[in-house]
C-alpha positions as CSV (number, residue, x, y, z in Angstrom):
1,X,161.1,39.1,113.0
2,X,163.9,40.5,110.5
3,X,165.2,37.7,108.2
4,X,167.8,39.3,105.6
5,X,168.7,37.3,102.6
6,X,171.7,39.0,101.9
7,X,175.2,39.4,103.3
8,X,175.6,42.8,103.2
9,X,171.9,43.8,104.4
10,X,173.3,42.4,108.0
11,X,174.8,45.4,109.3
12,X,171.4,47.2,108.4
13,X,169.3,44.4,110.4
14,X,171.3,44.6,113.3
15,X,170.5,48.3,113.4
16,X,167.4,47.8,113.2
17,X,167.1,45.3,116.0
18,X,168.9,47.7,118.5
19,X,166.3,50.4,117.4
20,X,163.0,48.8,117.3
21,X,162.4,46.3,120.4
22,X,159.7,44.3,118.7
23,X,162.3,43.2,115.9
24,X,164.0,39.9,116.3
25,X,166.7,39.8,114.0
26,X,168.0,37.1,112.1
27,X,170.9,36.5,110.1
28,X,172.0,34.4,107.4
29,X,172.6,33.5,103.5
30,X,169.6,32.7,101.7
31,X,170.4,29.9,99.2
32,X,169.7,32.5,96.1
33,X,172.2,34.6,97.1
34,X,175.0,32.0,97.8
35,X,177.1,32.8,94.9
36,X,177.3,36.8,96.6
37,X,178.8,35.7,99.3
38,X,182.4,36.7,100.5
39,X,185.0,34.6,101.1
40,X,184.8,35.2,105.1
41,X,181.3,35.2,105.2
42,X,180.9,32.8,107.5
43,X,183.4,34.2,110.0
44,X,181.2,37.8,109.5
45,X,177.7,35.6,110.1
46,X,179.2,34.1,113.8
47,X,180.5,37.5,114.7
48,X,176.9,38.9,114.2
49,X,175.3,36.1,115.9
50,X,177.6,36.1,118.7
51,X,177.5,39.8,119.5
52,X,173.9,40.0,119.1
53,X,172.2,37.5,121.6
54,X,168.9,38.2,120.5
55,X,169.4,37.1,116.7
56,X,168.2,33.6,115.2
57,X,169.7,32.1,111.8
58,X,167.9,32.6,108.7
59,X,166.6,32.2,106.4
60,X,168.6,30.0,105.2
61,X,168.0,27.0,102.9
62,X,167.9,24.8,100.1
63,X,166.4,25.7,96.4
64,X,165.6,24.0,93.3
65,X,162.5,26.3,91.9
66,X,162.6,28.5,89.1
67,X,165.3,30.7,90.9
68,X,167.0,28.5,92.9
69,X,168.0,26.4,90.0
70,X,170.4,29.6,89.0
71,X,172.5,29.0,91.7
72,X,175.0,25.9,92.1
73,X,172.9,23.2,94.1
74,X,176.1,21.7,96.0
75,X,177.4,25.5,96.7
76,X,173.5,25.7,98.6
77,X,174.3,22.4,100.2
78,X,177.5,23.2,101.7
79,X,176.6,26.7,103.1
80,X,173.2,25.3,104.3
81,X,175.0,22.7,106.6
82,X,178.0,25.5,107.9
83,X,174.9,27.2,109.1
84,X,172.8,24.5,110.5
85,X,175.6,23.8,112.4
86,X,176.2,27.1,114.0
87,X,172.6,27.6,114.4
88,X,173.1,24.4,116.4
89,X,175.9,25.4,118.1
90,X,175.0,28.9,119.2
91,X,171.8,26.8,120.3
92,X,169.6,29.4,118.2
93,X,166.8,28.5,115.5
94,X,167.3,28.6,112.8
95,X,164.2,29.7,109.5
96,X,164.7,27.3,106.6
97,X,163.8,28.1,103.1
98,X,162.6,24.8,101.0
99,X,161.1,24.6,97.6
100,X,161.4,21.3,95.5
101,X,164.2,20.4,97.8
102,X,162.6,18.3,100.9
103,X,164.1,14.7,99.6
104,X,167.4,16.8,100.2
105,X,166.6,18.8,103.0
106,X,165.3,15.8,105.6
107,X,168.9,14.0,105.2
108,X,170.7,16.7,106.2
109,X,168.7,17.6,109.1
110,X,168.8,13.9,110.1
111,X,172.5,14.4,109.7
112,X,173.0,17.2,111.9
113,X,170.2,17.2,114.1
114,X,168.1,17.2,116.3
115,X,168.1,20.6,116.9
116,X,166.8,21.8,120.4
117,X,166.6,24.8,120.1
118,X,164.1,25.0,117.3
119,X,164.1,25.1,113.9
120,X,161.4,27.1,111.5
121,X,160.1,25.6,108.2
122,X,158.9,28.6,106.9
123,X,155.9,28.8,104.2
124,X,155.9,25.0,104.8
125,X,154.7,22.9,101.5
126,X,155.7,20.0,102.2
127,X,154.3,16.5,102.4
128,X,152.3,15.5,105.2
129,X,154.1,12.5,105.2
130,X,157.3,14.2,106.1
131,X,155.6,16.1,109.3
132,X,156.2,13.3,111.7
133,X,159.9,12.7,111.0
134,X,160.5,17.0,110.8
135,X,158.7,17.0,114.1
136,X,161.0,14.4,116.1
137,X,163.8,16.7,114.5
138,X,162.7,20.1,116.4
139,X,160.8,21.7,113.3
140,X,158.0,23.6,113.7
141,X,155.7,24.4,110.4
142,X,155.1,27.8,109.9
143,X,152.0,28.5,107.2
144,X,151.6,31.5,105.0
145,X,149.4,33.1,102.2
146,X,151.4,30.2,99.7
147,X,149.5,27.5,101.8
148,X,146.4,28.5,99.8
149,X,147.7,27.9,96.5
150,X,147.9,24.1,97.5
151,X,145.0,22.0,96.7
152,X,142.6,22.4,99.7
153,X,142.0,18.5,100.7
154,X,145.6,18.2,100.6
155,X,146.6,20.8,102.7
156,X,144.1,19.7,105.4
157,X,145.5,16.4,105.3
158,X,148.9,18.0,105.7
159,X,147.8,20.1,108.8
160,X,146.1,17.7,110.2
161,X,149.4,15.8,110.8
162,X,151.3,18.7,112.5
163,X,151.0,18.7,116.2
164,X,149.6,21.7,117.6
165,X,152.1,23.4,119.9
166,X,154.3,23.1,116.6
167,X,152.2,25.0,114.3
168,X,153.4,28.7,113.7
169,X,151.0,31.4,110.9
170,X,153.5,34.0,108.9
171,X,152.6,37.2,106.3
172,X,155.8,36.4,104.9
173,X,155.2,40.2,103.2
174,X,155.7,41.6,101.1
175,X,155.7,37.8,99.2
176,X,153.4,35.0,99.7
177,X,149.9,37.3,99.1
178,X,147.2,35.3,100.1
179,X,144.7,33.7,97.3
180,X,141.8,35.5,98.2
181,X,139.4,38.4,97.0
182,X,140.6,41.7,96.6
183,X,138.1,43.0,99.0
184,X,139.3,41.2,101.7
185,X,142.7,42.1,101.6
186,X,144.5,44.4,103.2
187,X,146.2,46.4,100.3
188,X,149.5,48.3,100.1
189,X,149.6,51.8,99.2
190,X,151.2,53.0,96.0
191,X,151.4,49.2,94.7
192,X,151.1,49.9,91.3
193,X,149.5,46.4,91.2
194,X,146.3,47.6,93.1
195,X,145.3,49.8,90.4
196,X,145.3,47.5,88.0
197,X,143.6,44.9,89.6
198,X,141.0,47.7,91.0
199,X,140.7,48.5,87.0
200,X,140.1,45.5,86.2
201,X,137.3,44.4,88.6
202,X,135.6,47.7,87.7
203,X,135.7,46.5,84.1
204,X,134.7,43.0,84.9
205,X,131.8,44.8,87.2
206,X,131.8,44.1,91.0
207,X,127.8,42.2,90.7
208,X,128.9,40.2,87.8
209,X,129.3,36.1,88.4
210,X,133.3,35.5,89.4
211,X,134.4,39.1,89.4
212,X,135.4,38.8,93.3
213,X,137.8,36.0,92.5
214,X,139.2,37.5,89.6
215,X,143.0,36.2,89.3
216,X,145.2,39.1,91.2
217,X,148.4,40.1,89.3
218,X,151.5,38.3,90.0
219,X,153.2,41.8,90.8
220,X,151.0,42.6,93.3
221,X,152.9,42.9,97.3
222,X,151.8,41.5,100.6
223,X,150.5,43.8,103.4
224,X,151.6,42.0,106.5
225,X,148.1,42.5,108.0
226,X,147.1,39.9,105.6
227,X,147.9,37.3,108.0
228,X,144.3,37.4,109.2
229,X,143.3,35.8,105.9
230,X,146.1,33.2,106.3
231,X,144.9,32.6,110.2
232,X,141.8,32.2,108.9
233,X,142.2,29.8,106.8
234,X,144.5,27.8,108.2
235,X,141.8,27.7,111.3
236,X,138.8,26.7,108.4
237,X,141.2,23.4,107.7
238,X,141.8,22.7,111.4
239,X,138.6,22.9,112.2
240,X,138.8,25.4,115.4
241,X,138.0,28.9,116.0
242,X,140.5,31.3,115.2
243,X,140.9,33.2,118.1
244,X,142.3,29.6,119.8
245,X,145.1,28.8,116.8
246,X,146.0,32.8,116.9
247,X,147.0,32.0,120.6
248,X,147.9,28.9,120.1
249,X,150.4,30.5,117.1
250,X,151.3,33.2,119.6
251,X,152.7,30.8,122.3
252,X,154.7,29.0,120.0
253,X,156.1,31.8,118.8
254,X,157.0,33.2,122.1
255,X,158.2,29.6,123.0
256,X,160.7,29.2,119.9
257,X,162.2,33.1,119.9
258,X,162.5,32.7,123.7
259,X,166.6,31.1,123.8
């Protein structure tokens, strides 16, 4: 799946999508790059969606993180709903972008929904309190290498609420790199990144106490095969092999993208 954040990367997506049959693409205004948009953006986001019957909406979103708070909240608001509403419309689903913003996101949904056709929390954080009432909307809960930055007993409670043929496992790459050792990831090539945290675990020693967990840096990308470490542990929490959530993850998938 294809998920541009940025108005004028559609034309590129679409491309892509008509060249490679495994992409899905999606289109949409990601709430940090509201303030970019044109003014007939939203006419130029139907047209896409319209003449490209294989496309979903996204991401799309609310934000009010570090970055999000850059942008004018009620300006996120109002292009959020215009596309919830299409999304709705088009009956298409639709991948939604939250951080610090589910108190505002769950209204709005209520408002609008439910939506049918699907839609995609993507890197879900949320509360597990919140599952139930996202679930009688049409979410599903997608998890990604940010899941394992929560704290572990309250991420388990938080999967434990979602129902199964609702749970979805993303890379999210080249973001959301997993919290894990460096050995067991899969690394990207020419990441500047790499070599300094290879430097550094050769300086720490790889036999000494800790040096396996040493922090990764901040900079470093995501290689989308790193989804086996999110599968994994999403699996370890849920308690059930991971073979049966990776088909279980599948067939949602296939069940969601299949309007």
């Amino acid at each position: 799946m294809e998920s541009p954040s940025v108005q004028k990367d559609w034309g590129v997506v679409k491309q892509m999508g008509e060249t490679y049959p495994s992409v899905i693409p999606n289109f949409g205004l990601h709430p940090w790059y509201v303030g970019e948009r044109s003014p007939e953006w939203l006419t130029t986001l139907k047209q896409y969606l319209k003449t490209t019957p294989s496309a979903s909406v996204g991401e799309i979103g609310l934000d009010k993180g570090t970055r999000g708070r850059t942008v004018d909240f009620t300006d996120q608001v109002e292009a959020f709903r215009f596309q919830l509403e299409l999304a709705k419309e088009l009956e298409r689903p639709a991948s939604i972008h939250c951080v610090r913003a589910f108190g505002d996101l769950l209204p709005i949904l209520k408002d609008i929904g439910p939506f049918p056709a699907g839609i995609i929390l993507h890197s879900y954080l949320g509360s597990a309190e919140m599952v139930p009432e996202f679930a009688r909307l049409g979410a599903y809960f997608s998890f990604s290498g940010y899941l394992m930055s929560m704290k572990e007993q309250k991420a388990k409670k938080m999967l434990k609420t979602v129902p199964l043929e609702r749970i979805l496992i993303e890379s999210d790459a080249p973001d959301a790199l997993p919290k894990s050792d460096l050995a067991s990831l899969f690394l990207i090539e020419g990441d500047d990144s790499v070599n300094e945290a290879l430097e550094r675990q050769r300086r720490e020693g790889t036999d000494s106490p800790g040096a396996e967990s040493l922090p990764l840096p901040k900079e470093m990308l995501n290689h989308p095969a790193n989804i086996h470490t999110v599968l994994a542990f999403v699996a370890n929490l849920l308690e059930m092999p991971k073979e049966q959530l990776g088909e279980l993850s599948y067939s949602n998938a296939i069940r969601v993208f299949s309007y």
